[in-house]
KERO-717249 format. One record per residue (C-alpha): residue number from 1; x, y, z. Coordinates in nm, 3 decimals, always signed. Example, Ala and Ser with C-alpha at 12.3 -4.5 7.8 and 13.67 -1.06 7.14 Angstrom:
KERO-717249
+------+---------+---------+---------+
! resi !    east !   north !      up !
+------+---------+---------+---------+
!    1 !  +1.230 !  -0.450 !  +0.780 !
!    2 !  +1.367 !  -0.106 !  +0.714 !
+------+---------+---------+---------+
END
This chain:
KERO-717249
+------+---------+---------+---------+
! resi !    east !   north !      up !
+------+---------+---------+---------+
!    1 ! +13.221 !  +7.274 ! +15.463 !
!    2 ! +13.501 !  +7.290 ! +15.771 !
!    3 ! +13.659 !  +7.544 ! +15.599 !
!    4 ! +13.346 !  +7.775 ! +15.504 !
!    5 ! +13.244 !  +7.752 ! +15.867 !
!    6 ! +13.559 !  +7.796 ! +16.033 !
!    7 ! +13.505 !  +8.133 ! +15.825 !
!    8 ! +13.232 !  +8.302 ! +16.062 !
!    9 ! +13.052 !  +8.448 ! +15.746 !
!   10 ! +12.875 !  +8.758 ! +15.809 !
!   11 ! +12.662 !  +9.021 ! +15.622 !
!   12 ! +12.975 !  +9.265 ! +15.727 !
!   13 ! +13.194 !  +9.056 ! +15.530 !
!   14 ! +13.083 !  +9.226 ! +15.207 !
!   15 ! +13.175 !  +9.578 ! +15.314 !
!   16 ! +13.567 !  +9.443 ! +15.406 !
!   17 ! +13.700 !  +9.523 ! +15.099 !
!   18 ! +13.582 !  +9.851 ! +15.109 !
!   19 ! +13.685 !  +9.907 ! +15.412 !
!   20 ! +14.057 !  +9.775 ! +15.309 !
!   21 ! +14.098 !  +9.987 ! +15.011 !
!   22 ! +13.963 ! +10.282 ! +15.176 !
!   23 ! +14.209 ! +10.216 ! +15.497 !
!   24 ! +14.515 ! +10.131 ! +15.280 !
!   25 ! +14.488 ! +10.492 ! +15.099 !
!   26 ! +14.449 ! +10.621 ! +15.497 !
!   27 ! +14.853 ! +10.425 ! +15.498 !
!   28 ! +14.986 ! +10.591 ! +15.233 !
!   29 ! +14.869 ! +10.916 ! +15.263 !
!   30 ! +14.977 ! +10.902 ! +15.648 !
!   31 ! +15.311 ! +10.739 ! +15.474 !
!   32 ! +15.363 ! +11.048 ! +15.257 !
!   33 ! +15.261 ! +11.331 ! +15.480 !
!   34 ! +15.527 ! +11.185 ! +15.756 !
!   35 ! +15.773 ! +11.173 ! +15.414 !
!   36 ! +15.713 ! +11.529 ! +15.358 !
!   37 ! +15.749 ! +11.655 ! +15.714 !
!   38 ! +16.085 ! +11.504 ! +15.756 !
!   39 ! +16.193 ! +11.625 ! +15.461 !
!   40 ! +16.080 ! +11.984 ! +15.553 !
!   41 ! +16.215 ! +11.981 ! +15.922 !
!   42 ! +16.541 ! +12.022 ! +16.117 !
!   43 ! +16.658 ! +11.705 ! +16.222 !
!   44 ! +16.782 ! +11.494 ! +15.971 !
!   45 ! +17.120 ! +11.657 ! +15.777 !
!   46 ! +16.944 ! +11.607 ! +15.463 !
!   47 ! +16.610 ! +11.804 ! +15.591 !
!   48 ! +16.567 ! +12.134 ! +15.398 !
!   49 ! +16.579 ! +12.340 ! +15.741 !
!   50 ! +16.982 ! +12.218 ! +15.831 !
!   51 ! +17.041 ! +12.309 ! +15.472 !
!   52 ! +16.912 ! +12.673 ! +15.464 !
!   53 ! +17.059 ! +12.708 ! +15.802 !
!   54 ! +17.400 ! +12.659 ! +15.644 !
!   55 ! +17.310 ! +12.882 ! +15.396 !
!   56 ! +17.207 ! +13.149 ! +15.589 !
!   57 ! +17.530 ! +13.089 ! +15.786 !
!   58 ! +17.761 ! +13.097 ! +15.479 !
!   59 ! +17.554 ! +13.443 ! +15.348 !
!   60 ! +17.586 ! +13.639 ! +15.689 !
!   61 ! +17.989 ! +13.607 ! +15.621 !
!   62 ! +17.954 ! +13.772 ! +15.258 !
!   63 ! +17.772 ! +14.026 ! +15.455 !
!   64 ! +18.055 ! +14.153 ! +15.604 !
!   65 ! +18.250 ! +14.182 ! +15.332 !
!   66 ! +17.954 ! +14.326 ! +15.069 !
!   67 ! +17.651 ! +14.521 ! +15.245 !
!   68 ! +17.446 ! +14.484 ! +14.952 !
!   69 ! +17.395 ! +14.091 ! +15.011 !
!   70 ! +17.162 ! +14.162 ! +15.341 !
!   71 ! +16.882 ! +14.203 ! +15.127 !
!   72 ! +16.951 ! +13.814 ! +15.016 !
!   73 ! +16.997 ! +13.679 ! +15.421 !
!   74 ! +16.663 ! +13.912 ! +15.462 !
!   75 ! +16.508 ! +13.699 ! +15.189 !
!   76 ! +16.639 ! +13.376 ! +15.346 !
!   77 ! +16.552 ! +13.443 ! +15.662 !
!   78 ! +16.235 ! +13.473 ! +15.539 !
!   79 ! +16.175 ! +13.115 ! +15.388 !
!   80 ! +16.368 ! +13.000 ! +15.684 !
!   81 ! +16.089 ! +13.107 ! +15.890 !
!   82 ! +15.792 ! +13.008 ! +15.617 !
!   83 ! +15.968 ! +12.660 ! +15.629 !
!   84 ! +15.939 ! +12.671 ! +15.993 !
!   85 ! +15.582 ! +12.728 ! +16.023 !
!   86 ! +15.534 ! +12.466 ! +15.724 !
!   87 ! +15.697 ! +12.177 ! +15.967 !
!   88 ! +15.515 ! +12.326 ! +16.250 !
!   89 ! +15.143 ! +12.284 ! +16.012 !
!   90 ! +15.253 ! +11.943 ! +15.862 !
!   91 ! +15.322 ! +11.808 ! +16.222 !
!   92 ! +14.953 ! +11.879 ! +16.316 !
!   93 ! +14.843 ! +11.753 ! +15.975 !
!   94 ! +15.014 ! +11.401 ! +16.064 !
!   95 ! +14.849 ! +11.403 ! +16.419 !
!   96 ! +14.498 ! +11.459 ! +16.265 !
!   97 ! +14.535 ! +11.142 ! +16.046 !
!   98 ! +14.398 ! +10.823 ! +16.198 !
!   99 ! +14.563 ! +10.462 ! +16.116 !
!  100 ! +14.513 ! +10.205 ! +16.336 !
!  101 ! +14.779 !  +9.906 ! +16.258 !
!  102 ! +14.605 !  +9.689 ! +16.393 !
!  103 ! +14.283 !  +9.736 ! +16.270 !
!  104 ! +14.427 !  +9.742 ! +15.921 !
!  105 ! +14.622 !  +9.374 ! +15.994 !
!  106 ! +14.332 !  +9.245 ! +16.133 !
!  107 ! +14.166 !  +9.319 ! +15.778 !
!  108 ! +14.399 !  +9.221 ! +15.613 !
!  109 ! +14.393 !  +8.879 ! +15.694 !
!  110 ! +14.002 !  +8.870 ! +15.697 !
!  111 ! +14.048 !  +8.976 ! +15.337 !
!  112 ! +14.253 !  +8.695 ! +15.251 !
!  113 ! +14.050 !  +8.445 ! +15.424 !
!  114 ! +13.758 !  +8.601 ! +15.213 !
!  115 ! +13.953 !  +8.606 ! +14.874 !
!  116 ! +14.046 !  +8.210 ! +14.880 !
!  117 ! +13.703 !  +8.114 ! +14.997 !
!  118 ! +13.598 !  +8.376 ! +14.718 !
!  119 ! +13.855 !  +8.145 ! +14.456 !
!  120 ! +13.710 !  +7.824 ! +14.524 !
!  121 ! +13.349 !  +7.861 ! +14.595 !
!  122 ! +13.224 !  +8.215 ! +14.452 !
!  123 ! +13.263 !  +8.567 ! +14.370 !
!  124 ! +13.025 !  +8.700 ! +14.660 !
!  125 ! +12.990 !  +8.605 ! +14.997 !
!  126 ! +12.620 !  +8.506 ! +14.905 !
!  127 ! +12.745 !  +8.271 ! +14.677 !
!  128 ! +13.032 !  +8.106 ! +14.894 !
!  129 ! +12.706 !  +8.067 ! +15.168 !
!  130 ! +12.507 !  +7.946 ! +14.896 !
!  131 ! +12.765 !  +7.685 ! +14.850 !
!  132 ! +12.785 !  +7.594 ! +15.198 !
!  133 ! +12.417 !  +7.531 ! +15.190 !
!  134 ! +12.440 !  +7.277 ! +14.885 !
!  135 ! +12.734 !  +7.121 ! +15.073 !
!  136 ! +12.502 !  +7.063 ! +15.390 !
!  137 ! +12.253 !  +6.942 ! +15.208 !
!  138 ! +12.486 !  +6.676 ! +15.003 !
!  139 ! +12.614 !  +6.624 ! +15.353 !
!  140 ! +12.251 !  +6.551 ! +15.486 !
!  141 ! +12.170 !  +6.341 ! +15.160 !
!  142 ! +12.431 !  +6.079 ! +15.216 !
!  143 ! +12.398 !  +6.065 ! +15.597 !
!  144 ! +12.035 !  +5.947 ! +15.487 !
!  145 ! +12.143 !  +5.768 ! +15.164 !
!  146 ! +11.931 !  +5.458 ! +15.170 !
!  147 ! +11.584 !  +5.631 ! +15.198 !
!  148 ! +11.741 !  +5.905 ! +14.943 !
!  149 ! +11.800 !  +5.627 ! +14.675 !
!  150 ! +11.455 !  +5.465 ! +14.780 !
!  151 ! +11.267 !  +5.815 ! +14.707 !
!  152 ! +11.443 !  +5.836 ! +14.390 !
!  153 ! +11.338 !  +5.488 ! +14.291 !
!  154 ! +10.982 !  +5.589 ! +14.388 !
!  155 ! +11.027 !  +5.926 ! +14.201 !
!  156 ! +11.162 !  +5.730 ! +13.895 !
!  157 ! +10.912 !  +5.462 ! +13.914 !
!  158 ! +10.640 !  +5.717 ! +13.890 !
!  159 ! +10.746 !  +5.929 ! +13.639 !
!  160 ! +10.816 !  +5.613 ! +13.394 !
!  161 ! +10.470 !  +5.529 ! +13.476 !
!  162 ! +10.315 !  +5.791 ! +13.402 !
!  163 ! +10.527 !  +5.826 ! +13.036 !
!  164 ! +10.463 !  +5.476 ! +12.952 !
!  165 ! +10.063 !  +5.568 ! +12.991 !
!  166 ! +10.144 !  +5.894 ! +12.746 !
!  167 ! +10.342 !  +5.608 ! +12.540 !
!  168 ! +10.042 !  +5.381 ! +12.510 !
!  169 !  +9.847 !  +5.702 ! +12.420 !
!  170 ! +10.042 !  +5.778 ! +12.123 !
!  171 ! +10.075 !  +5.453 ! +11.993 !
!  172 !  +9.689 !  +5.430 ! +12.044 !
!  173 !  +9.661 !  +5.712 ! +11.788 !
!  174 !  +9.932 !  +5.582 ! +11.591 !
!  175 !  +9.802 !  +5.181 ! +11.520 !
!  176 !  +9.443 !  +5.370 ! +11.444 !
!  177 !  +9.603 !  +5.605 ! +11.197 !
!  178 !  +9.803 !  +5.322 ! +11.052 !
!  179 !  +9.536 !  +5.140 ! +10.868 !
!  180 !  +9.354 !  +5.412 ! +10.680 !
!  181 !  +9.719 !  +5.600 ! +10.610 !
!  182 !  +9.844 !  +5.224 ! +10.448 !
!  183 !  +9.554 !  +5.168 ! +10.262 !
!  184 !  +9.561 !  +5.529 ! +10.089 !
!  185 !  +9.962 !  +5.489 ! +10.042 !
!  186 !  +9.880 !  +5.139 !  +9.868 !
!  187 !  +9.593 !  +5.295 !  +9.626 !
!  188 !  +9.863 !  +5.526 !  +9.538 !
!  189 ! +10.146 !  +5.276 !  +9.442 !
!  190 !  +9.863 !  +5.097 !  +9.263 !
!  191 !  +9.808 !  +5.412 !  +9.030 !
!  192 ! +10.181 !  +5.416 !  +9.016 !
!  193 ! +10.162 !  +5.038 !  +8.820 !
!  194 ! +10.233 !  +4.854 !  +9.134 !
!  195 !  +9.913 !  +4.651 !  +9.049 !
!  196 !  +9.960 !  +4.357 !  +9.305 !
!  197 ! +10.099 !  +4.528 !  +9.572 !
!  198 ! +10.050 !  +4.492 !  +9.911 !
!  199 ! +10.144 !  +4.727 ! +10.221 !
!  200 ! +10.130 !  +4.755 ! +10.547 !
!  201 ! +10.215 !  +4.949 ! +10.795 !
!  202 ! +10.349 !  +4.757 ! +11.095 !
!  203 ! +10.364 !  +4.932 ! +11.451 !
!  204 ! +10.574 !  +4.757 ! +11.762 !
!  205 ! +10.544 !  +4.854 ! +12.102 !
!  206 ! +10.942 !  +4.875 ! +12.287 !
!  207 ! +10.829 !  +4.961 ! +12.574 !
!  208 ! +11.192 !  +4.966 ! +12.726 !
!  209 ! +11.347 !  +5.178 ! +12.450 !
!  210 ! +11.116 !  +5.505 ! +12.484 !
!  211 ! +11.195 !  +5.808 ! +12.312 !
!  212 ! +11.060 !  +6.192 ! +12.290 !
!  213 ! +10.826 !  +6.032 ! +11.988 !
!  214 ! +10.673 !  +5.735 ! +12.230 !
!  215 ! +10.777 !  +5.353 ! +12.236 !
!  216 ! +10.686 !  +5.241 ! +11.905 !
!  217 ! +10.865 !  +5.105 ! +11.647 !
!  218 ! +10.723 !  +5.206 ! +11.280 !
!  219 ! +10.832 !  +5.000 ! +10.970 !
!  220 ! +10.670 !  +5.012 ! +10.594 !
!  221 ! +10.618 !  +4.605 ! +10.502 !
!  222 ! +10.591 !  +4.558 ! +10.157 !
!  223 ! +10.522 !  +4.290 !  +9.872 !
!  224 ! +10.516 !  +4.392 !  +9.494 !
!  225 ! +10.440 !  +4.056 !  +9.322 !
!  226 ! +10.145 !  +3.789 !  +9.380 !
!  227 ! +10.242 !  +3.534 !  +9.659 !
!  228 ! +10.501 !  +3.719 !  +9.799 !
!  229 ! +10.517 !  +3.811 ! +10.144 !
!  230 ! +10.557 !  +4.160 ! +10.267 !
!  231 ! +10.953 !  +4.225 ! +10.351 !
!  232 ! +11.057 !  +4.582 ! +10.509 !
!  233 ! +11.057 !  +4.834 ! +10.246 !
!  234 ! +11.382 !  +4.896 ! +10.217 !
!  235 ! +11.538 !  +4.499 ! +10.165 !
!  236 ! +11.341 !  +4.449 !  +9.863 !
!  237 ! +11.226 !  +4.833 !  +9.642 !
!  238 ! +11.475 !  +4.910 !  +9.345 !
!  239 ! +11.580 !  +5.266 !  +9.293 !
!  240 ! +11.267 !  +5.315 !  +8.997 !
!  241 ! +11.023 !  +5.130 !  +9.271 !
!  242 ! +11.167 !  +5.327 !  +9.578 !
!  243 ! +11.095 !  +5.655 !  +9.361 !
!  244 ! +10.782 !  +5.583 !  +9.259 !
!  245 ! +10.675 !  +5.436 !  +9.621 !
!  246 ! +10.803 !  +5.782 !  +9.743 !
!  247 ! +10.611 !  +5.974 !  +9.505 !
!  248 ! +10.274 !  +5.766 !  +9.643 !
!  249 ! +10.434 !  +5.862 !  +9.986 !
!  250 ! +10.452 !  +6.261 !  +9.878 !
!  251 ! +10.103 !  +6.274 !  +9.683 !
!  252 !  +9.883 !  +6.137 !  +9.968 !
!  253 ! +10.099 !  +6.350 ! +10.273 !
!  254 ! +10.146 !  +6.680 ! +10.025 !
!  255 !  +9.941 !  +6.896 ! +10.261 !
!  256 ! +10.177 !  +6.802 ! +10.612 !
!  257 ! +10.486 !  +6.805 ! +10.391 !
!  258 ! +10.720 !  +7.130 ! +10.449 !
!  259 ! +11.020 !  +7.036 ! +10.233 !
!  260 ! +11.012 !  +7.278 !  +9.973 !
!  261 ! +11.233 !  +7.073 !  +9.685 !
!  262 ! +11.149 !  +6.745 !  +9.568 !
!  263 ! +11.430 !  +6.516 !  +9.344 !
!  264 ! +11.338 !  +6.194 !  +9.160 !
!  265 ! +11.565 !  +5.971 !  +8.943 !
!  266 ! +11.479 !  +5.680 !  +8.782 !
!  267 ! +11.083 !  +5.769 !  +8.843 !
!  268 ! +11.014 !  +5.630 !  +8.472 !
!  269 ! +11.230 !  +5.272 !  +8.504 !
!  270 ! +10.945 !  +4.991 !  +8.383 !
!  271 ! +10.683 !  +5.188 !  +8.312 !
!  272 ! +10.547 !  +5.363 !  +8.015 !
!  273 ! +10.171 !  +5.425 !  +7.851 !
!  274 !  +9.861 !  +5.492 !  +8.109 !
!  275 ! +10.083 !  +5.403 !  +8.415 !
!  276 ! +10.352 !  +5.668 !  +8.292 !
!  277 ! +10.057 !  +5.931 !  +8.271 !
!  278 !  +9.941 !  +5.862 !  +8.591 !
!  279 ! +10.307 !  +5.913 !  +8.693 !
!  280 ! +10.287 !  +6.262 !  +8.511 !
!  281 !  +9.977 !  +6.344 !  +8.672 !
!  282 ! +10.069 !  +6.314 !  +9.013 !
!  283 ! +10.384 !  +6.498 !  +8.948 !
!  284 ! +10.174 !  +6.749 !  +8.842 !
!  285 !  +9.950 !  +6.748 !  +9.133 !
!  286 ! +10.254 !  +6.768 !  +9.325 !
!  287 ! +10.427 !  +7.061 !  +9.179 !
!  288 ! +10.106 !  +7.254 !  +9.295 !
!  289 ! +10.283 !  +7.333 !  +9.647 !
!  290 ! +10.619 !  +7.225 !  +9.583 !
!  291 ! +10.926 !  +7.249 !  +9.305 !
!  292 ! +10.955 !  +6.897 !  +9.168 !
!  293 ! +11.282 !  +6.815 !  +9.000 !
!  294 ! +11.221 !  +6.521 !  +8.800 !
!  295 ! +11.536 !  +6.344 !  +8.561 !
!  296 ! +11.307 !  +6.150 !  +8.293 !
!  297 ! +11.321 !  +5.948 !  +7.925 !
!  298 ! +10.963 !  +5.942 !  +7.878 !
!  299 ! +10.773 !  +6.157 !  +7.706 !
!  300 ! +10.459 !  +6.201 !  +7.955 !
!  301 ! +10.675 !  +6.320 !  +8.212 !
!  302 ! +10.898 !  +6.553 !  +8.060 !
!  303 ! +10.545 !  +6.714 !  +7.879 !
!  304 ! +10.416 !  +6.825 !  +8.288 !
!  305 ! +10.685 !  +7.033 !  +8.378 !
!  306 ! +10.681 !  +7.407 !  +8.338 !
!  307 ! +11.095 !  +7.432 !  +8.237 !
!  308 ! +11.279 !  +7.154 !  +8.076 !
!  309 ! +11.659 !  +7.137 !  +8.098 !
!  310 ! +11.868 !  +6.923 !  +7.847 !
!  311 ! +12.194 !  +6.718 !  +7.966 !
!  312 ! +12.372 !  +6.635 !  +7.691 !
!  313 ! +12.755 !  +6.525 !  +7.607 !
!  314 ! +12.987 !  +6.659 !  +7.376 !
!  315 ! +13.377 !  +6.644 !  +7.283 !
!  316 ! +13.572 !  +6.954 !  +7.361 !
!  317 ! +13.930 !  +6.966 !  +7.345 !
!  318 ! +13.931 !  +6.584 !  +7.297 !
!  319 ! +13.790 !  +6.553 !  +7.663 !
!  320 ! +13.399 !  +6.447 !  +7.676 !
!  321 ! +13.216 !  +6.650 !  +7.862 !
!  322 ! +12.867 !  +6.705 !  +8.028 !
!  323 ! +12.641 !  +7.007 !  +8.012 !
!  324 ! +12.270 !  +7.123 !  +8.124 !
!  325 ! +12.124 !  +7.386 !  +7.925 !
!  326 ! +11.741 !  +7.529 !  +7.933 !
!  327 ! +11.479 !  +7.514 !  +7.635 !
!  328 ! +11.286 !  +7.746 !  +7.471 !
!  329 ! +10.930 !  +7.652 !  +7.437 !
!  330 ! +11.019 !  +7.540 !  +7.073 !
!  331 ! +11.321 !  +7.342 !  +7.177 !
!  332 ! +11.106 !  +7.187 !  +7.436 !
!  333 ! +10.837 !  +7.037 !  +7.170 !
!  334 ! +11.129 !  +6.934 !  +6.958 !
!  335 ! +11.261 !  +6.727 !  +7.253 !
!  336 ! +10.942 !  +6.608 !  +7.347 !
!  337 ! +10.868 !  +6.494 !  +6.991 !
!  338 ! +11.219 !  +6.293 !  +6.993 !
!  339 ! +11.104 !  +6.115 !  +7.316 !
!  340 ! +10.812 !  +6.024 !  +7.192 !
!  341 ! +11.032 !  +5.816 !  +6.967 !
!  342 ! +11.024 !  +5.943 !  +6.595 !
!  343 ! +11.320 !  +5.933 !  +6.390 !
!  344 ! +11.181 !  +6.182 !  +6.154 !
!  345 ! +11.073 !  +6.536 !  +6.282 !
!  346 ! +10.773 !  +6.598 !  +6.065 !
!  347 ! +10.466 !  +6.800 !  +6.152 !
!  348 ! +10.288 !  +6.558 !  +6.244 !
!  349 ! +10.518 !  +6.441 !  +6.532 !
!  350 ! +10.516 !  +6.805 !  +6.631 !
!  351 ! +10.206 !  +6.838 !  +6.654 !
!  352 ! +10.193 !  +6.519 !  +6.883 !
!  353 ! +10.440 !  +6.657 !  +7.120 !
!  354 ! +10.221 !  +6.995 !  +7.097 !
!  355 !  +9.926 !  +6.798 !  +7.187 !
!  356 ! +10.038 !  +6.630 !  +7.478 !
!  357 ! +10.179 !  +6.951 !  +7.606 !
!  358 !  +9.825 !  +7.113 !  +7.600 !
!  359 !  +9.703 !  +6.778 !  +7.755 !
!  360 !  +9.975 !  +6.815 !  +8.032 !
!  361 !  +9.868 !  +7.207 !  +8.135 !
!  362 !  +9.504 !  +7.103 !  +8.142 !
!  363 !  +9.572 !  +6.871 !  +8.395 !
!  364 !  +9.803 !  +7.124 !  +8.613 !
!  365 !  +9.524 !  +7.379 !  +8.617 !
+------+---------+---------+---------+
END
């Protein structure tokens, strides 16, 4: 702050470099023009005017001896006097020019006062006074620091006030959404064979560890078997359960959901019969307004999708190796029919696989 002050800032102060550029080219030019007229006059030894005196000198003797060289001192003579009137011009030139020395130190050194003010606090006098102002008012801030940390804590207090009561607000609209959402989750998982289950969907106020979503804490409780009491989701779902709980999760929220690819593994693990169908179905239902990627042994499933891929192994170069290769629509009842557990691929069993196939589109329509 001393130093900004100690400055004397002034509107003025943004016209100095102007000023010093435009007065420094006023220094040279006053630098060369003197350069020029001593170099055109008479008293230095080196000046052009001794010079062509001492060759006007040295030309007057051939003279005497040879006539015909008069028309050379004529010549001579000539610049002589054209270099005279030259000096005589450049000396008033050099008197018109105005340089004050000590105007130009003088702005100088403002300049370089402005330039290190300009290095540490901004590239404009503006902003070097805009500087000084946020200094003074840090200044002014501590000088008052106790009632500045009080209004803060006032400030502070209020504004956590007032997002605890949006807080509340949300969670409000979260615990009322919570039952009907569980409930339609757990009729889900029970078409999905989780016949016993029991969910819930528990919400926690933590109302010290707020976030841009609210205070809440949200965790999916969850008991599969009779007697059981409901454990958080993830200590006690197996990779088949956890897929088929996500499915119920992607059936009943399908219309909010905006990923666009959906993978499940192990979607078929302990199921098979009606409960597989369902499984089918929903997959189905699913695949209405997203791609569904589904890895599957069971027949049901495989006979709802629209392309069916084959892994299979095979021995190349006495290395075993894995491949993925797409079905034709014949290939695909073939598969289906294998699945479906026949050892023997007879009409009949084709015809199965065929019928479950129509079965499968009817339900997709």
């Amino acid at each position: 702050m001393e130093e900004i002050e100690a400055a004397g800032l002034c509107p003025e102060d943004e016209q100095v470099e102007k000023q010093y550029r435009r007065m420094s080219n006023a220094r040279k030019i006053k630098e060369t023009a003197y350069q020029v007229h001593a170099m055109t006059g008479y008293e230095g030894e080196e000046s052009a005017g001794p010079i062509i005196g001492h060759a006007l000198r040295e030309l007057k003797t051939v003279v005497r001896e040879d006539e015909q060289a008069e028309t050379l001192v004529d010549q001579l003579e000539d610049i002589d006097s054209l270099l005279n009137d030259f000096n005589r011009s450049m000396a008033q030139y050099l008197d018109s020019l105005e340089f004050d020395e000590e105007e130009f130190f003088q702005l100088e050194e403002r300049l370089n006062v402005l330039n290190h003010l300009k290095s540490k606090y901004g590239d404009t006098v503006e902003e070097i006074e805009k500087a000084l102002a946020k200094k003074q008012e840090e200044l002014q801030r501590l000088q008052n620091y106790e009632q500045y940390l009080s209004n803060l804590q006032q400030e502070e207090k209020l504004q956590k006030d007032k997002v605890l009561e949006l807080c509340a607000q949300i969670s409000k609209y979260r615990k009322d959404a919570a039952l009907p959402l569980a409930e339609k989750l757990r009729q889900a998982m029970v078409d999905l064979n989780f016949l016993d289950v029991d969910f819930q969907i528990a919400v926690t106020a933590k109302e010290e560890a707020f976030t841009q979503d609210g205070y809440d804490q949200v965790e999916f409780l969850i008991s599969t078997n009779p007697g059981e009491s409901k454990r958080p989701l993830w200590q006690i779902a197996s990779g088949g359960e956890l897929s088929r709980i996500m499915l119920a999760f992607k059936t009943v929220l399908a219309d909010k959901e905006e990923t666009g690819t959906l993978i499940f593994d192990e979607i078929d693990t302990g199921i098979s019969g009606k409960t597989a169908w369902k499984v089918a179905e929903k997959l189905g239902k699913l695949s209405r307004g997203h791609q569904v990627i589904c890895i599957t042994h069971l027949a049901q499933i495989a006979a709802m999708a629209d392309e069916h891929f084959l892994i299979e192994k095979g021995v190349k170069n006495e290395r075993t190796q894995t491949g993925i290769r797409r079905l034709s629509e014949q290939e695909s009842l073939e598969e289906l029919a294998r699945l479906l557990g026949s050892g023997e691929m007879t009409k009949a069993v084709l015809d199965n696989a065929g019928e479950m196939r129509k079965n499968a589109l009817e339900v997709k329509k």
